[in-house]
C-alpha positions in Angstrom: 118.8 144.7 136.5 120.2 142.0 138.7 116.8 140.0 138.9 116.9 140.1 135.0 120.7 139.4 134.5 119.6 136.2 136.4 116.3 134.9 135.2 115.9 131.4 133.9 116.0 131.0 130.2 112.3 130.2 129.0 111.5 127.0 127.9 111.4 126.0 124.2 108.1 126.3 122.4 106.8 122.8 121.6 105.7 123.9 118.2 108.5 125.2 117.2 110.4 123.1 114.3 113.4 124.3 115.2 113.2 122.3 118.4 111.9 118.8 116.7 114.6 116.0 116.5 115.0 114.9 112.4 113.0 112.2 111.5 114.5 109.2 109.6 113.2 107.5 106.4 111.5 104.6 108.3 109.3 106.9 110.5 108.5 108.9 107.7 107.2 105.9 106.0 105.1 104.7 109.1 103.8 108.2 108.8 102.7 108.6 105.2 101.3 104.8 105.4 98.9 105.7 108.5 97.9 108.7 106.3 97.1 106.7 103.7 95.5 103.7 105.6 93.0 106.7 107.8 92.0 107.8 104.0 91.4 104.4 102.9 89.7 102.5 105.4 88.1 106.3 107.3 85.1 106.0 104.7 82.9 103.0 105.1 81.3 103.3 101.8 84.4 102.8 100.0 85.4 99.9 102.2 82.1 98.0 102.0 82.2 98.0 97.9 85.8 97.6 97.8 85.6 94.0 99.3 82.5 93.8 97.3 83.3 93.8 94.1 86.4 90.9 93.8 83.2 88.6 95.2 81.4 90.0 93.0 83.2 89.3 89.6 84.2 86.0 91.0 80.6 85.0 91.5 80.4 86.1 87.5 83.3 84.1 86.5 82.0 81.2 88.2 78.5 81.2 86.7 79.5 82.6 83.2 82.8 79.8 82.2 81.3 77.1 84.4 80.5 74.7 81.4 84.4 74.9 80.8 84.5 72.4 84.6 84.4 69.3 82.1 87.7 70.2 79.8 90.7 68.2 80.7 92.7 71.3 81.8 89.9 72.1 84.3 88.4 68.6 85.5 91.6 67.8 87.1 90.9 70.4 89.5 87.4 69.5 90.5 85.0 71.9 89.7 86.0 75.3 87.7 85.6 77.2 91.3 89.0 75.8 92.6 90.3 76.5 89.0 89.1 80.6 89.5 89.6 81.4 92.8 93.5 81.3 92.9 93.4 83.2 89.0 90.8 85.8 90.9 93.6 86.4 94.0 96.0 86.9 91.1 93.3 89.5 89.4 92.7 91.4 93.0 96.4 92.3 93.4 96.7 93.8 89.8 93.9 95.9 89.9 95.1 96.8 93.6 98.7 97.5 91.9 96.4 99.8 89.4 94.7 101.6 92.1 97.9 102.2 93.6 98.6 105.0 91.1 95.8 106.4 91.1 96.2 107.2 94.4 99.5 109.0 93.9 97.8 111.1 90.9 95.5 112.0 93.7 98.1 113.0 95.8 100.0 115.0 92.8 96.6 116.8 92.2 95.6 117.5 95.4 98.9 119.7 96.0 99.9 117.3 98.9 103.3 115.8 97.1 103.8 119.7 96.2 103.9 120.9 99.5 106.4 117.7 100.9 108.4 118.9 98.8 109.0 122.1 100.5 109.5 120.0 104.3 112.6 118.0 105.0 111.3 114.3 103.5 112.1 112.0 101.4 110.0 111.8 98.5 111.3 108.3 97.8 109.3 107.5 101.4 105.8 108.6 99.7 106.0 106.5 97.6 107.3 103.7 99.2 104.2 104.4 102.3 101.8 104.6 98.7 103.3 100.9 97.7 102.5 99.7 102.0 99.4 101.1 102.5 98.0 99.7 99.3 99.1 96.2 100.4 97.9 96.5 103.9 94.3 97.0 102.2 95.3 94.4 99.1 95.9 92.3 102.3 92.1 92.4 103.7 90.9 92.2 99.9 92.5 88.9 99.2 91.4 87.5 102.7 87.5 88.1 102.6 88.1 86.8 99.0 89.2 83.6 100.2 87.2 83.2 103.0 84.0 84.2 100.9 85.0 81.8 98.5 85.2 79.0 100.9 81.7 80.0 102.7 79.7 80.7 99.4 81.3 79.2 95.9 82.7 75.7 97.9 85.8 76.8 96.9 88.0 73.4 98.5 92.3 74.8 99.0 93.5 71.1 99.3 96.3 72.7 99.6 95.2 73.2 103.3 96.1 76.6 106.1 99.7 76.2 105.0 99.0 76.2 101.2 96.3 79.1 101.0 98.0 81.0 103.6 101.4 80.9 101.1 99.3 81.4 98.5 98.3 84.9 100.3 101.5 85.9 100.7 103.3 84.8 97.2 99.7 87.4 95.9 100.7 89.9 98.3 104.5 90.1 97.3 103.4 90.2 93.6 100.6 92.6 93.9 103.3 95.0 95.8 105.9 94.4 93.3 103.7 95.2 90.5 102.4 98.6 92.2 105.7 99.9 92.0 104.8 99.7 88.0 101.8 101.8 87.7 103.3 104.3 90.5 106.0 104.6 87.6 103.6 105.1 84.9 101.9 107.9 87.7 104.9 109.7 87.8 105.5 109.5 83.8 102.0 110.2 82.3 100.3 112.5 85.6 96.9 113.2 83.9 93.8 110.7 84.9 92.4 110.1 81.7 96.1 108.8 80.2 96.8 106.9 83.4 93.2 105.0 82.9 93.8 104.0 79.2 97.1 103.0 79.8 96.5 101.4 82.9 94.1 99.2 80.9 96.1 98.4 78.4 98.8 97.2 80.8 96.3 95.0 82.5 93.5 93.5 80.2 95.9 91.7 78.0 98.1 90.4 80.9 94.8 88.9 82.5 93.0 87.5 79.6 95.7 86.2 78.1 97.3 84.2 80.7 96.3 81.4 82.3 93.5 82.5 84.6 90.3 81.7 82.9 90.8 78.8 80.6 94.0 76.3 80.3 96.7 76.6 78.2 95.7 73.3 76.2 92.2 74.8 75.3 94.1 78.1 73.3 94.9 78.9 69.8 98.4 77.7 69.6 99.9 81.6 68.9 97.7 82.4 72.4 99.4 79.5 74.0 102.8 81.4 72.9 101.8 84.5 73.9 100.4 83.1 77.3 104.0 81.1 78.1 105.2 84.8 78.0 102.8 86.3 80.1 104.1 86.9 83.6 100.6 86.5 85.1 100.9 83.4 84.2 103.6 82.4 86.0 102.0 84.0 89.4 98.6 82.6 89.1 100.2 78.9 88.3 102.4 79.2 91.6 99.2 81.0 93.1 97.3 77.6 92.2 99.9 75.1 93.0 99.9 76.7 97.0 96.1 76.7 97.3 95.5 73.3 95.8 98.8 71.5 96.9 99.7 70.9 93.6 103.1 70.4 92.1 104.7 73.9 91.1 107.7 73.5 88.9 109.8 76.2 88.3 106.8 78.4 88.7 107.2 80.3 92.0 110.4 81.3 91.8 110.0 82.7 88.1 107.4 84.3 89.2 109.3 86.1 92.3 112.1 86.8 90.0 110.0 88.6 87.8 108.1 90.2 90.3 111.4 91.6 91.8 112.7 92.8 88.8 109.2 94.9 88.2 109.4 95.9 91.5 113.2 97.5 91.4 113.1 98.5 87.8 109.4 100.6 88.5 110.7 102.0 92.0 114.0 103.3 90.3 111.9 105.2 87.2 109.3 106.1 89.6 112.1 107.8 92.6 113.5 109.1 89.3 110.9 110.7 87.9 108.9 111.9 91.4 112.3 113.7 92.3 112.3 116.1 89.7 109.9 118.9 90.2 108.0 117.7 86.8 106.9 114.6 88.8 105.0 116.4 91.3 103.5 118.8 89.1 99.7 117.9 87.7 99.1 118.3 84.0 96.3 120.6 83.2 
């Protein structure tokens, strides 16, 4: 009795939850993003034709329009590849952005959101680590890009390290921004098939209407309209005044403002909408 009256408490199971200190928002994040970036980058398949297919479809580009080199919008510019590339970086981060929610979808589906939703996280931190870990590999896109560009197209950034390298980053900042858009239509729509057509509808007009593949002086005048409207437009011209050292107007900071916009006005519908036990719930 005395011996037992005495005896040292046991130590607390490590695996007990009970015993684990609360994790905050940012370490949650970290968390989720490693998740992500392990799935993404774990299968070497996916990686190799990933980085593949922006070269790919700019090789394409290059070959198909290159008898547009001679218009006055172009010529300037000297050759139609320093025209592309910048339009192509532009391109990479939207169909990155697109991606992004169909990675969430896959996330819905697989039950993973369902069960985080029964642990002591923030849901708003899924998708924010969704929104990072899709950069991070937007990031490595847009970089062999460049650099395979420069190595096999003769693609010329007069803009020189600084130029390209801000360039990079201004693509980076909209192609996050414009994630946050897609994860919104994710949490909205949650079926694959709807998220496909409507993803494409988003992004086939934006892209072949804007500026990326022929000037604006070569366009119907109603295109030309419709193209001054287009918010691609705005991001590839800035895109192409970093990379070439070319004057930018007004044409970086519209395009900021209106990537920050898309990015608070998609992440406030998207938290929304994930919150609610509708948004992480698959549709049959």
């Amino acid at each position: 009795m005395t011996e037992a009256r005495h005896r040292a408490p046991s130590p607390p199971v490590l695996g007990d939850p009970s015993t684990w200190p609360p994790s905050t928002f940012a370490t949650q994040v970290r968390v989720l993003a490693a998740r992500s970036l392990k799935t993404a980058f774990g299968d070497r398949r996916l990686v190799f034709f990933g980085l593949l297919q922006p070269i790919v479809l700019l090789l394409l580009f290059s070959q198909v329009f290159n008898g547009v080199s001679t218009l006055p919008g172009v010529a300037a510019y000297q050759g139609y590849v320093n025209f592309l590339v910048p339009a192509t970086l532009v391109n990479i981060a939207m169909t990155t952005a697109m991606s992004s929610g169909a990675g969430l979808l896959a996330e819905i589906y697989s039950g993973f959101t369902g069960r985080l939703r029964c642990m002591p996280i923030s849901l708003s931190a899924v998708l924010v680590a969704r929104t990072i870990s899709d950069s991070a590999r937007l990031g490595v896109q847009l970089l062999v890009t460049a650099l395979a560009s420069v190595v096999l197209l003769g693609f010329r950034p007069t803009g020189g390290v600084f130029g390209i390298t801000a360039a990079l980053v201004l693509t980076l900042v909209v192609g996050w921004c414009l994630s946050w858009i897609f994860v919104a239509i994710t949490t909205w729509l949650r079926k694959a098939e709807t998220l496909q057509m409507a993803s494409f509808v988003v992004m086939f007009p934006l892209m072949f209407s804007s500026s990326a593949y022929m000037p604006l002086e070569t366009m119907p005048t109603w295109l030309r309209v419709v193209s001054a409207l287009n918010p691609l437009t705005y991001a590839i011209d800035a895109t192409r005044a970093l990379a070439l050292g070319r004057p930018s107007g007004w044409s970086i900071p519209i395009s900021l403002a209106i990537a920050a916009v898309a990015a608070a006005g998609g992440g406030w519908i998207a938290a929304r909408t994930f919150r609610s036990p509708r948004g992480v719930t698959p549709i049959a």
